[in-house]
C-alpha positions in Angstrom: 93.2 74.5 108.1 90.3 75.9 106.1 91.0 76.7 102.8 88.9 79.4 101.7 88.1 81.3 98.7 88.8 85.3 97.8 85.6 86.1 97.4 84.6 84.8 100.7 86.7 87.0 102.8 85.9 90.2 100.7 84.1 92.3 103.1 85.7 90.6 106.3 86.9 93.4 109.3 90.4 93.9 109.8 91.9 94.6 112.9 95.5 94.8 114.3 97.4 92.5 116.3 96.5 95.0 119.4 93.2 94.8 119.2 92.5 98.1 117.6 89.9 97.8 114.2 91.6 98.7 110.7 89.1 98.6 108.0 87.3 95.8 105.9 88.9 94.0 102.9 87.8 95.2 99.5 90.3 93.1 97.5 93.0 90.5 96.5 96.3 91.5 94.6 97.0 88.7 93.1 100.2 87.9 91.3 101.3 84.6 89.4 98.3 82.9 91.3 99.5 84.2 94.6 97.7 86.6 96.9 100.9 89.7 97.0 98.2 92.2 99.3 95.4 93.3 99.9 93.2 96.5 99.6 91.4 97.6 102.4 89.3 100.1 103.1 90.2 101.7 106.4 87.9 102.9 109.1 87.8 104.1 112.3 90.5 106.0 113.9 93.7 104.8 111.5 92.0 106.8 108.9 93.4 110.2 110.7 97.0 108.4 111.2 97.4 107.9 107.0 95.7 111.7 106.3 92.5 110.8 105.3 93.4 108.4 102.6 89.7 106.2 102.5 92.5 102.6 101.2 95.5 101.3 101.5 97.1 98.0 100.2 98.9 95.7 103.3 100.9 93.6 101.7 100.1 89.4 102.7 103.4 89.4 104.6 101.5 91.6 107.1 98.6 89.1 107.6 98.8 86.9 111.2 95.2 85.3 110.6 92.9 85.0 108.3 89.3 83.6 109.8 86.2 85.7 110.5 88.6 88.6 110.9 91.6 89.2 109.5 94.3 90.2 112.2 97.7 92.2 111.0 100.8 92.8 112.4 100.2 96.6 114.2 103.6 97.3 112.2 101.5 97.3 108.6 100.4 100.8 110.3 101.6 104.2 109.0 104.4 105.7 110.9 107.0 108.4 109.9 109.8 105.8 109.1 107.3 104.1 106.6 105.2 103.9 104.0 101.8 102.1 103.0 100.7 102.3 99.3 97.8 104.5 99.3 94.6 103.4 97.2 93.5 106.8 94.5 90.2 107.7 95.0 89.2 106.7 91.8 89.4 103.0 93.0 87.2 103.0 96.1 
């Protein structure tokens, strides 16, 4: 296992478990030296399935792999049930 650090991965593609691409990672939440999330900004066709919103934060429990992509579990994806934390505008 490769440790590696934050700012290395910023930028990296995201994609689901499924194969389908996500987004790119903008950004680590970090709390008490932990990652809790991360911000990415989506792209592709998953913008049109969380109306338009350009971010959203996954939360780490979402991550399967972290390498030159990031892979997440297809469930971190909007549905009607639930929600992901949209990113304002103002942040992107």
């Amino acid at each position: 296992m490769r440790v590696r650090k934050i700012s290395e991965v910023l930028g990296t593609k995201v994609y689901t478990d499924s194969g389908d691409f996500f987004g790119e990672i903008e950004e680590a939440n970090l709390h008490e030296n932990k990652i809790e999330g991360w911000r990415i900004k989506v792209g592709g066709s998953v913008m049109s399935l969380i109306g338009g919103a350009r971010g959203v934060i996954i939360p780490h429990q979402f991550v399967r792999a972290i390498s030159d992509i990031f892979i997440i579990n297809k469930t971190a994806l909007p549905s009607q049930e639930s929600q992901i934390e949209e990113v304002p505008a103002e942040l992107i």
